[in-house]
C-alpha positions, 0 to 999 in steps of 0.5 A, a space after each residue: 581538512 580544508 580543501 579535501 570537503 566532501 559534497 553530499 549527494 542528494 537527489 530529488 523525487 516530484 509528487 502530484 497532486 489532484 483532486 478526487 471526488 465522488 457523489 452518491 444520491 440519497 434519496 428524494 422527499 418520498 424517501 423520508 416517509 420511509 427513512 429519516 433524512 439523518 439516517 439516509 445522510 449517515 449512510 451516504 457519508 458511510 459510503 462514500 468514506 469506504 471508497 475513499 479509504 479503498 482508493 487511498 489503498 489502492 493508490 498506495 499499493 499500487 505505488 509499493 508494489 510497482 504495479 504498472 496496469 494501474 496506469 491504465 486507469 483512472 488517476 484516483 486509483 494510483 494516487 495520481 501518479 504515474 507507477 513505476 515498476 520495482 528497481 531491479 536491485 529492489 525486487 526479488 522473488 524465490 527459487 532464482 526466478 528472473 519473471 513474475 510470469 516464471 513463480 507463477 508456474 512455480 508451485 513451489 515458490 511461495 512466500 516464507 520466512 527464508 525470502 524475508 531473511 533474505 530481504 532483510 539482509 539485502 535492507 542492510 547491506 544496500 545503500 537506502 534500501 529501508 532504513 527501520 521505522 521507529 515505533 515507541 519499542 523499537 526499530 522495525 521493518 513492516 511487511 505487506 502482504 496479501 491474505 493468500 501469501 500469509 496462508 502460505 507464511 503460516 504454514 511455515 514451520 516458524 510461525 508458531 516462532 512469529 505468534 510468540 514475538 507478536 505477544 511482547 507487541 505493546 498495545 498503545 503502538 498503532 502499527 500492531 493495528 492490523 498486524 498478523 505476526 512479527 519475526 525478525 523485528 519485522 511486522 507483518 500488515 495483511 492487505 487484499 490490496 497488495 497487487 498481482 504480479 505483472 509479466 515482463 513480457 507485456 505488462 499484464 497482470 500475472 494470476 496467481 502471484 502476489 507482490 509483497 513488499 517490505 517497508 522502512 521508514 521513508 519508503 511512501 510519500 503524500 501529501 493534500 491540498 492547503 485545505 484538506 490537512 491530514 487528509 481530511 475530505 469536504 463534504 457537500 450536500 446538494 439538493 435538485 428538481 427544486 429540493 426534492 433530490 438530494 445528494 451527498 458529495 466528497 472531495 479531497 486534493 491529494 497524491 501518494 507516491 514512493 520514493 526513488 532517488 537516483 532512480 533506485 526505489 528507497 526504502 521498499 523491497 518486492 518480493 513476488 511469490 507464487 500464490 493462489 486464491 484460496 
């Protein structure tokens, strides 16, 4: 064997990290003859933790789902990172269509079980494509997608199919959280976030079609600044105009991005169908 070793292949992928943050005004001095001042600070922190999980959200799908317009806006919204669209051989879509902007005049391509088969299949058969996450019951793929494509899905005559496996899910396993159905030992995530569509003619966003996406193990990464571990966000309380306004702040060093190696995407597949607000 000596003189015939093998050298691995590895490749490398960069991640970018940068500060977030955001304020909102609570209130002044007359504002506590109104409302108490832990009652005001409650709310703020209320909000501006929903803007933080929406930009997180964002960020993330934005990435999975190769939605390139994200570029155009503020780096916060796509985890300050440059999207990139989905590798050719990691993006598909129904009926042999070729464009996003082709399913979107297609009525008939929506988002079934079949084009899950047939995702799956490509998952083992290509090098990298998603290997199964690991939750405590088994080996899993995780498909995200938006509300409009799981209506379309549940229309499908399997799903009665989907809702028995999801009977067997074990409650203490945390990626049934927000789960609508398994099938094909792949677990299905509703998100309004999961992007449109994006023409390949001008990179605009393509109304009515949606970009689902299935996930294995390794398909994201991110990371945050030495002291924001876990994605924990710092909160700071200001007050102005010699105490009398008052303000309540976030911040959070961080950066979400999917992984391509070799200039392939690994661990995700695209699969754009036809989908219309309902």
């Amino acid at each position: 064997l000596e003189g015939f070793e093998e050298d691995l292949a590895i490749y490398q992928d960069s991640l970018r990290i940068d500060l977030s943050r955001h304020a909102v005004r609570v209130g002044d001095e007359i504002s506590e003859e109104r409302y108490p001042w832990d009652d005001l600070r409650d709310e703020a922190v209320d909000a501006l933790s929903g803007w933080g999980a929406k930009r997180f959200e964002q960020g993330t799908f934005s990435h999975l789902c190769g939605w390139t317009p994200a570029n155009l806006q503020h780096p916060t919204r796509r985890g300050h990172n440059t999207v990139t669209p989905p590798s050719t051989a990691r993006h598909m879509r129904p009926n042999s269509l070729t464009t996003d902007q082709a399913v979107a005049g297609d009525a008939t391509a929506k988002f079934s079980l079949t084009m899950v088969e047939s995702a799956k299949a490509r998952m083992f058969i290509e090098d990298g494509a998603a290997y199964p996450i690991e939750p405590p019951n088994n080996r899993k793929h995780v498909c995200f997608l938006h509300p409009w494509q799981l209506a379309d899905l549940r229309e499908d005559e399997k799903w009665e199919a989907i809702q028995l496996a999801a009977l067997t899910r074990q409650g203490s396993n945390p990626i049934y959280d927000y789960a609508a159905g398994e099938y094909n030992n792949t677990i299905f995530v509703p998100s309004q976030y999961v992007t449109e569509g994006v023409s390949s003619a001008d990179g605009t966003t393509v109304a009515n079609t949606r970009r689902a996406v299935i996930c294995g193990a390794s398909a994201l990464s991110i990371a945050w600044g030495r002291q924001y571990g876990g994605g924990a966000w710092k909160w700071t309380e200001d007050a102005r105009d010699y105490g009398d306004k008052r303000f309540v702040s976030a911040r959070l060093i961080w950066g979400v991005k999917k992984n391509v190696f070799n200039s392939v995407d690994y661990g995700s597949i695209v699969v754009t169908t036809y989908a219309l607000p309902r």
